[in-house]
C-alpha positions in Angstrom: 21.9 -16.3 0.0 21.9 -17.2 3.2 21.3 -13.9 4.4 19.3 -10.7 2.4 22.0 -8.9 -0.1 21.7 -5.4 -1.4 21.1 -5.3 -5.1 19.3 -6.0 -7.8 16.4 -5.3 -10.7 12.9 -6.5 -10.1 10.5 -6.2 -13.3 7.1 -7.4 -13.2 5.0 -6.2 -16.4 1.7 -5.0 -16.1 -1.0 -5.2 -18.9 -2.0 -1.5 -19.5 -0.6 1.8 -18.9 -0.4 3.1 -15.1 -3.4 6.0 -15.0 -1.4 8.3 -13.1 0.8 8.3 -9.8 -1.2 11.4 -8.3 -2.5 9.8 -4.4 -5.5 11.8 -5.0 -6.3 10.7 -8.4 -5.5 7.0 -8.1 -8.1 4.8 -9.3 -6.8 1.1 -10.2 -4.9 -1.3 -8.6 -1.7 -1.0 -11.1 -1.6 3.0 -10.2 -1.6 1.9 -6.9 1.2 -0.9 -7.1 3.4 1.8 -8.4 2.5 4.8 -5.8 2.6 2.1 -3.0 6.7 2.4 -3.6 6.8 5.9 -3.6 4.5 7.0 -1.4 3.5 6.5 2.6 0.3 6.8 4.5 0.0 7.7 7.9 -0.7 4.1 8.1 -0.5 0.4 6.8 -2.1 -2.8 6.3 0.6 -5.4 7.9 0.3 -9.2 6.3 -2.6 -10.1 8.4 -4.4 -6.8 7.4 -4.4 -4.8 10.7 -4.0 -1.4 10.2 -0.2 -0.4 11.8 1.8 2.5 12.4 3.9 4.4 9.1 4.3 7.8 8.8 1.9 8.1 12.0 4.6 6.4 15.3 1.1 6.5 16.8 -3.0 7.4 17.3 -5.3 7.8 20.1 -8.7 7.9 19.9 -11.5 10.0 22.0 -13.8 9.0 24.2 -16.7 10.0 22.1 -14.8 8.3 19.0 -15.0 11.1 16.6 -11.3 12.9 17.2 -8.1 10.6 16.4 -5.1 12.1 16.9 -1.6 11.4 15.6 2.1 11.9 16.2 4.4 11.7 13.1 7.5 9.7 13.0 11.0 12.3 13.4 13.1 11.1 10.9 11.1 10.7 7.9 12.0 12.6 4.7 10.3 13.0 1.3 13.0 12.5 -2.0 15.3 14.9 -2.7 14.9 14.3 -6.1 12.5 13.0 -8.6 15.1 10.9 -9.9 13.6 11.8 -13.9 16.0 14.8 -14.9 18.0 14.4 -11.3 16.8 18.5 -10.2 16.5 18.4 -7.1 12.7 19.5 -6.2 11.4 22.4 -4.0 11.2 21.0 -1.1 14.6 19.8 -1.1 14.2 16.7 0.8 13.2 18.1 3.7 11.1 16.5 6.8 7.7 15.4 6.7 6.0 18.1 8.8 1.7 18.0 10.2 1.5 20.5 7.4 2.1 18.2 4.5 -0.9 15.4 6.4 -3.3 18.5 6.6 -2.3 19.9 2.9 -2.8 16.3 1.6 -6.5 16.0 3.1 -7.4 19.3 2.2 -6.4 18.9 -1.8 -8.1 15.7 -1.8 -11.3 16.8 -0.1 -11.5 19.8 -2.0 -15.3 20.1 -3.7 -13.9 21.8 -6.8 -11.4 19.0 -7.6 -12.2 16.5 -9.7 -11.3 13.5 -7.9 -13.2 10.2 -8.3 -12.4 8.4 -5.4 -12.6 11.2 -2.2 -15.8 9.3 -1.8 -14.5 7.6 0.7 -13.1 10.2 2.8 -15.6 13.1 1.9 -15.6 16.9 3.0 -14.4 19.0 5.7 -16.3 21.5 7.7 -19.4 21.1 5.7 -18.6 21.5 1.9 -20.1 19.5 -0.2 -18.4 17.2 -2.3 -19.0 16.3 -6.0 -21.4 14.1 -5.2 -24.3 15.3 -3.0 -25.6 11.9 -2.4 -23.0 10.6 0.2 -22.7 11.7 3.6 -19.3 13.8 5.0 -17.3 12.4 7.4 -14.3 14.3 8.6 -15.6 17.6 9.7 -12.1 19.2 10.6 -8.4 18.8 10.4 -6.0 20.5 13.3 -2.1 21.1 12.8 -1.6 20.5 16.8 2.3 20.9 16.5 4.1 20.1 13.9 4.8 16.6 14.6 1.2 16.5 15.3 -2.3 16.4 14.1 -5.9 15.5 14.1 -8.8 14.4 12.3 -12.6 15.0 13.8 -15.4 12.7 12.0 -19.1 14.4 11.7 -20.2 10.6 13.9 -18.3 7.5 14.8 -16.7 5.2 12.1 -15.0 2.0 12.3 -13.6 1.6 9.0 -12.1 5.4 9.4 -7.6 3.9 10.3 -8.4 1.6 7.5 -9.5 4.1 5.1 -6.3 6.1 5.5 -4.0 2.9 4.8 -5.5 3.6 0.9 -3.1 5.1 -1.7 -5.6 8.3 -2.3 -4.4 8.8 1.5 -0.9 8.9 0.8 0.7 12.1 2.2 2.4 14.5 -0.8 4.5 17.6 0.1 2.8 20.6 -0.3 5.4 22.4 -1.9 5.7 20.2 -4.8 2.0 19.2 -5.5 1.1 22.8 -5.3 3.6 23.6 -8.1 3.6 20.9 -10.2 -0.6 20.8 -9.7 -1.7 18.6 -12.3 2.0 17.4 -13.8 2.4 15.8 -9.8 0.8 12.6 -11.4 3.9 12.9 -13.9 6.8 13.6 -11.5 6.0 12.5 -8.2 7.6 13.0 -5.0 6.7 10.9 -1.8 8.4 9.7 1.3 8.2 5.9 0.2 11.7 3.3 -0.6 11.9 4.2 -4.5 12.4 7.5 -6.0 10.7 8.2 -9.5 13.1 7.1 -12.0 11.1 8.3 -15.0 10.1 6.3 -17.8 11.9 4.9 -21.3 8.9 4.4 -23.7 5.9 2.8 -21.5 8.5 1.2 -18.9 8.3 2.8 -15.2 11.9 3.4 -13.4 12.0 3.4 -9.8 15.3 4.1 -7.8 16.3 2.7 -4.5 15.5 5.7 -1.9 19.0 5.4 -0.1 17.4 7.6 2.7 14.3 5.9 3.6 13.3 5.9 6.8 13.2 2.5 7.6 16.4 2.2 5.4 18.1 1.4 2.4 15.8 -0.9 0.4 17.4 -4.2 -0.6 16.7 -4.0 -4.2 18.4 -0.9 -6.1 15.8 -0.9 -8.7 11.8 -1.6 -10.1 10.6 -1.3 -13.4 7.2 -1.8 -15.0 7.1 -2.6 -18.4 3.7 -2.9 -20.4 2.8 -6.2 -22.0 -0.4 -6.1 -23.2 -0.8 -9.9 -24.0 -0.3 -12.5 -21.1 0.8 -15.3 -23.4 4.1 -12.8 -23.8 4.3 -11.7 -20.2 4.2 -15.3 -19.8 7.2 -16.1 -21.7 9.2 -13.3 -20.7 8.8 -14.2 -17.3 9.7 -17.7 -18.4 13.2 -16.5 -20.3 14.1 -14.8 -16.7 12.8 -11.2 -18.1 10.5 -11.1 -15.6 10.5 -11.4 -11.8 7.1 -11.7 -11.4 4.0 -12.6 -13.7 0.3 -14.0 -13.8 0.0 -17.2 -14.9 -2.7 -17.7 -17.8 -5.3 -19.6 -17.9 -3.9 -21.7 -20.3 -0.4 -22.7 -18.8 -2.0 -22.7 -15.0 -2.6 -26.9 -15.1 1.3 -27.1 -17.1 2.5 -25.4 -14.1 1.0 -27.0 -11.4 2.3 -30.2 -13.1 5.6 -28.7 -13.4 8.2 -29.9 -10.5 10.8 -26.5 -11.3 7.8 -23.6 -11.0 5.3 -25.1 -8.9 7.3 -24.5 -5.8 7.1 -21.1 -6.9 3.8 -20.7 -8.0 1.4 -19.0 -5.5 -2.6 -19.0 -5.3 -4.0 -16.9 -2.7 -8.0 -15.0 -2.9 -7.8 -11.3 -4.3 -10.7 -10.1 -2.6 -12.8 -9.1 -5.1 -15.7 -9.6 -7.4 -15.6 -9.9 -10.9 -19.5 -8.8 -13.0 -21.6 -7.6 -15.4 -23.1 -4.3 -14.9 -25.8 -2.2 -16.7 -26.6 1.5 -17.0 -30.2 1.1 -15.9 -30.6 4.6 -16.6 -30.2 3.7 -20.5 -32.9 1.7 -22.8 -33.1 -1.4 -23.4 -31.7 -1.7 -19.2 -33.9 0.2 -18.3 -36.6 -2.0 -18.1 -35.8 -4.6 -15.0 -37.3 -7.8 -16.6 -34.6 -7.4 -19.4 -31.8 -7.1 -16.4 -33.7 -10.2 -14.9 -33.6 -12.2 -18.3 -29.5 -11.3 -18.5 -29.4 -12.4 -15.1 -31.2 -16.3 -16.0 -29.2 -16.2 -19.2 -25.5 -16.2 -18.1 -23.9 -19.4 -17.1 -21.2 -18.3 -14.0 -20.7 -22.2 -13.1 -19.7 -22.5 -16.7 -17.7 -19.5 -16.6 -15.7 -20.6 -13.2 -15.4 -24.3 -14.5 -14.5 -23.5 -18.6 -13.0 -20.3 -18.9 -11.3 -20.0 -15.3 -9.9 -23.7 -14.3 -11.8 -23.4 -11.3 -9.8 -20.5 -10.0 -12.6 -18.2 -8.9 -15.8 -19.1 -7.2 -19.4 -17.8 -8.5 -20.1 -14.6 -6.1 -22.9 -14.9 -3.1 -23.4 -11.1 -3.3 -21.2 -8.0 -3.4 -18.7 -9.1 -0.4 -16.0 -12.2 -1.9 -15.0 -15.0 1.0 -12.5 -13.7 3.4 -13.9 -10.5 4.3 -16.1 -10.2 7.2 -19.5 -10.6 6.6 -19.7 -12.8 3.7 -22.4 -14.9 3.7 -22.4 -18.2 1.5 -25.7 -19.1 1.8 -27.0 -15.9 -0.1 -29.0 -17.4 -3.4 -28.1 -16.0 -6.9 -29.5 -16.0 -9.9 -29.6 -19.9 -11.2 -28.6 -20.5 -15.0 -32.1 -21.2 -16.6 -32.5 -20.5 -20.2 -36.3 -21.1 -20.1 -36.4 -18.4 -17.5 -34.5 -16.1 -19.6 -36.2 -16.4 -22.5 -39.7 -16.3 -20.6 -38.3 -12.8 -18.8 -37.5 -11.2 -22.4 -40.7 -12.0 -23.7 -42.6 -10.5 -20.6 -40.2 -7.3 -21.5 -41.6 -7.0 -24.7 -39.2 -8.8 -27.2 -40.1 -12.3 -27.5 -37.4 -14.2 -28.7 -35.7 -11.0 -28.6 -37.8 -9.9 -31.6 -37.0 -6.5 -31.6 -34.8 -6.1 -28.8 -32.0 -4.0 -30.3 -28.3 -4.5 -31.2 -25.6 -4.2 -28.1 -22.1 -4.7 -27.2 -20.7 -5.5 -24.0 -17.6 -3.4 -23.4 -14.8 -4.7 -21.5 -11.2 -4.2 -20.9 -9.1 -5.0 -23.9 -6.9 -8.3 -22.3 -7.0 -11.8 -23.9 -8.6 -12.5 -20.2 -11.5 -10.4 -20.6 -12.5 -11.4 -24.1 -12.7 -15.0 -23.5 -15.3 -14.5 -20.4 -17.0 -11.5 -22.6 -17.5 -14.5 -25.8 -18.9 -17.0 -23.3 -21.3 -14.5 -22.1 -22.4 -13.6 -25.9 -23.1 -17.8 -26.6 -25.1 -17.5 -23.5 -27.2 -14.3 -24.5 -27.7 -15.7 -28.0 -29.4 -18.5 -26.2 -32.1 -16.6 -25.6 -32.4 -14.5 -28.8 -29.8 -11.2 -27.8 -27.6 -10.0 -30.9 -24.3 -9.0 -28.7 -20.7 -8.4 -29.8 -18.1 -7.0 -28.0 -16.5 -3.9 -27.8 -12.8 -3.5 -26.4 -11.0 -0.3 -24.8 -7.8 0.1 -23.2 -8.5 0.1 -19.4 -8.3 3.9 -18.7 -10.8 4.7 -21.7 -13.3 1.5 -20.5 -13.4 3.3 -17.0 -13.7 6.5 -18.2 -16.5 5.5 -20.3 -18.0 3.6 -17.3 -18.0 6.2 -14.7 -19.1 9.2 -17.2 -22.5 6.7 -17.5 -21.5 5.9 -21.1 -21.5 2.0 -21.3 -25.1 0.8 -21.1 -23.9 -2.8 -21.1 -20.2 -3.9 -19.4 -17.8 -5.9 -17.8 -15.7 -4.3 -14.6 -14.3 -5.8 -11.4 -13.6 -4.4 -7.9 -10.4 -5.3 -5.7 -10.8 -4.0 -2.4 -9.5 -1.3 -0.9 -9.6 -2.2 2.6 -10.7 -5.7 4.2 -14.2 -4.8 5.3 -17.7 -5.2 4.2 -17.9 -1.4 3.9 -15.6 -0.7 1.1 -18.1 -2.6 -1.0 -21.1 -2.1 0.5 -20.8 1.3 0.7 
C-alpha cells in the first residue's frame, strides 16, 4: 500500500523454546525478541544505536556524573489484561508511576534473587550481589515524585543510559510481579505495543496493545512458533507461513541468485562472536598447553570459508567489527597442526596417547553440529578422541553457567554497542 494499513499476522519461528519473559531473568536473545514487544525501558536504542527517550520523556545528569535523573512520560499505561484467560490483572491498567522504575531495580538487584544477568547493573546501597567478584554500581534509587526518579552510581560510568536500554531493565508493575513472583515469566504484564496472548502448544500469541502509548500498533497480531530444523523454517517461510526467517547455509548462494527473494534478503553484522570455550577449572583443561594445542588445532579460515559461505569473519579478540574499539590487527591463534600436536605432547599426551575421551557440547541446531563436526576432524588431526554432545539451548546454558561443560560451543550477541559489554 501506498500508505501503512492496520492489520495483520506476523510469524517468525524461532528454533528453541523462549526461556522465560521475566525482565529480570532474561538471558537469550529469543527471550528478549519476545519481551522487547511487551515490555519498555526507561530507554531505547534508535536505528543508529543512541540511546533515546521511552518510558523516561527525559534525563539530566550531575556535575559530578554519578546522579541521573529522570522524568517519566504522563500517558503511559501498563495492559489491562494479560490477554491469556482475558482477567483483567491487579493493577488494572493503571499508570506507570516512579514506583514501578524503583520496584523494578530493587527486585532485580536484590542479593537473594537468583538472577544471572544483574551483573551488569549490580547492588544498591552496598549489598552484595551473588557474585562477590564484581564491583557495585548504583548505590541508591530516589522516588523524587512520582513522575520522577533517580539513580546514584558508587563512580562515574559511561556505558550506565545504555545499560538500561537492556530487556533485564524493562520496568514491571509492582503489583503484578509481586503476586505472580515467579509465574510473572509465565503471564506477563508490561507497558509495551503487544499484550500477552498466551500460547497454543509451543507457539507465542501476542495481541495488538490498542492503548499504547505511542498508539495503536499497525499489526493486530505476533506469533512465535518453534521449528527446530531450519531446512523447515525455511520452507515455511517459503510457502508464505512465515514472515520472517534465517536463511541456511545451504540455500544462502540459491537466494542470492534468485531475482524474486534477493530484493528481500538482508545481510547486516550481528555483533557478536561465535567460540569454543573450556572449563579450565576441570582436567584435562586445566592444563594450559592442552588449551594452546586446541587453539593450533582448529581451522577458523576453514570454518568461515566451508561451513559458513563466507558469512562471518575469523574474530581478532572478544570485540566483533562495528563496535568501538575493535582492533583488526590483533594476532590469533594461526591453524598449525605441527604446533598442535607439538603442544599436546609437551602436555603430557603425545599423540594424544592417553589424553582422555571428550565431547564438545553445543546447542542442538543443524547449524551448530555442522561447525561442532568440523571442529572434531580438526582435533583428530592431532590425536583427540571427540564426539559431540547436543542439548536443547536452555539445558546447554544451564549446564554452562553451573560450570558443568568442560569442553563447549556458545556465542555472545551484544547487549549494548560498546567494548564494555564484552569486556567486562
Amino acid at each position: 500500500a501506498k500508505s501503512p494499513i492496520y492489520g495483520g499476522l506476523y510469524r517468525r519461528a524461532f528454533n528453541s523454546s523462549v526461556t522465560t519473559l521475566d525482565p529480570k531473568d532474561i538471558g537469550d536473545t529469543f527471550s528478549h525478541e519476545v519481551a522487547r514487544q511487551i515490555f519498555d525501558g526507561l530507554v531505547e536504542f534508535d536505528s543508529d544505536t543512541k540511546v533515546v527517550p521511552a518510558l523516561a520523556k527525559s534525563w539530566e545528569l550531575s556535575s559530578d556524573r554519578l546522579t541521573y535523573t529522570f522524568k517519566l512520560l504522563a500517558n503511559c499505561r501498563f495492559h489491562a489484561s494479560s490477554g491469556a484467560q482475558n482477567q483483567p490483572t491487579r493493577n488494572g491498567g493503571r499508570l506507570l508511576s516512579a514506583e514501578d522504575v524503583s520496584y523494578t531495580f530493587h527486585r532485580l538487584l536484590n542479593p537473594k534473587s537468583k538472577v544471572q544477568r544483574n551483573r551488569n547493573f549490580w547492588v544498591i546501597n552496598g549489598a552484595k550481589s551473588f557474585n562477590e567478584g564484581f564491583s557495585k554500581r548504583i548505590e541508591g534509587i530516589k522516588i523524587l515524585a512520582s513522575d520522577s526518579i533517580s539513580f546514584t552510581l558508587e563512580k562515574p560510568f559511561a556505558p550506565f543510559l545504555s545499560l538500561l536500554a537492556l530487556s533485564n531493565a524493562f520496568i514491571v508493575p509492582f503489583e503484578d510481579a509481586e503476586s505472580l513472583g515467579e509465574s510473572f515469566g509465565v503471564s506477563p504484564v508490561g507497558t509495551g505495543a503487544f499484550i500477552w496472548g498466551g500460547k497454543v502448544g509451543e507457539t507465542i500469541i501476542l495481541k495488538s496493545n490498542l492503548n499504547y502509548f505511542r498508539g495503536r500498533p499497525y499489526l493486530d497480531q505476533i506469533e512465535f512458533p518453534v521449528i527446530k530444523d531450519e531446512k523447515e523454517r525455511f520452507s515455511a517461510f517459503i510457502l508464505g507461513e512465515l514472515q520472517h526467517t534465517d536463511v541456511p547455509n545451504s540455500e544462502f548462494m540459491n537466494i542470492k541468485q534468485d531475482p524474486k527473494w534477493y530484493p528481500l534478503f538482508q545481510e547486516s553484522s550481528r555483533w557478536g562472536t561465535h567460540y569454543l570455550g573450556f572449563n579450565v577449572t576441570l582436567p584435562p583443561f586445566d592444563n594450559p598447553k592442552v588449551r594452546i594445542a586446541f587453539n593450533y588445532a582448529v581451522d577458523r579460515e576453514g570454518i568461515v570459508k566451508l561451513i559458513l559461505n563466507d558469512r562471518a569473519k575469523v574474530a581478532r579478540g572478544v570485540i566483533p567489527p562495528g563496535i568501538v574499539a575493535y582492533n583488526p590487527n590483533l594476532q590469533s591463534y594461526a591453524y598449525d597442526v605441527a604446533k598442535g600436536r607439538k603442544y599436546l605432547a609437551d602436555a603430557g599426551y603425545p599423540e594424544g596417547k592417553g589424553f582422555p575421551e571428550i565431547f564438545l557440547q553445543t546447542n542442538k541446531d543443524a547449524f551448530h553440529t555442522r561447525i561442532g563436526e568440523f571442529v572434531l576432524a580438526n582435533l583428530r588431526d592431532i590425536g583427540i578422541k571427540c564426539s559431540i554432545r547436543e542439548m536443547d539451548f536452555q539445558e546447554h546454558l544451564t549446564s554452562v553457567e553451573s560450570g558443568l561443560a568442560p569442553f563447549f560451543r556458545m556465542g555472545w550477541t551484544v547487549d549494548y554497542p560498546d567494548p564494555d559489554d564484552l569486556l567486562f
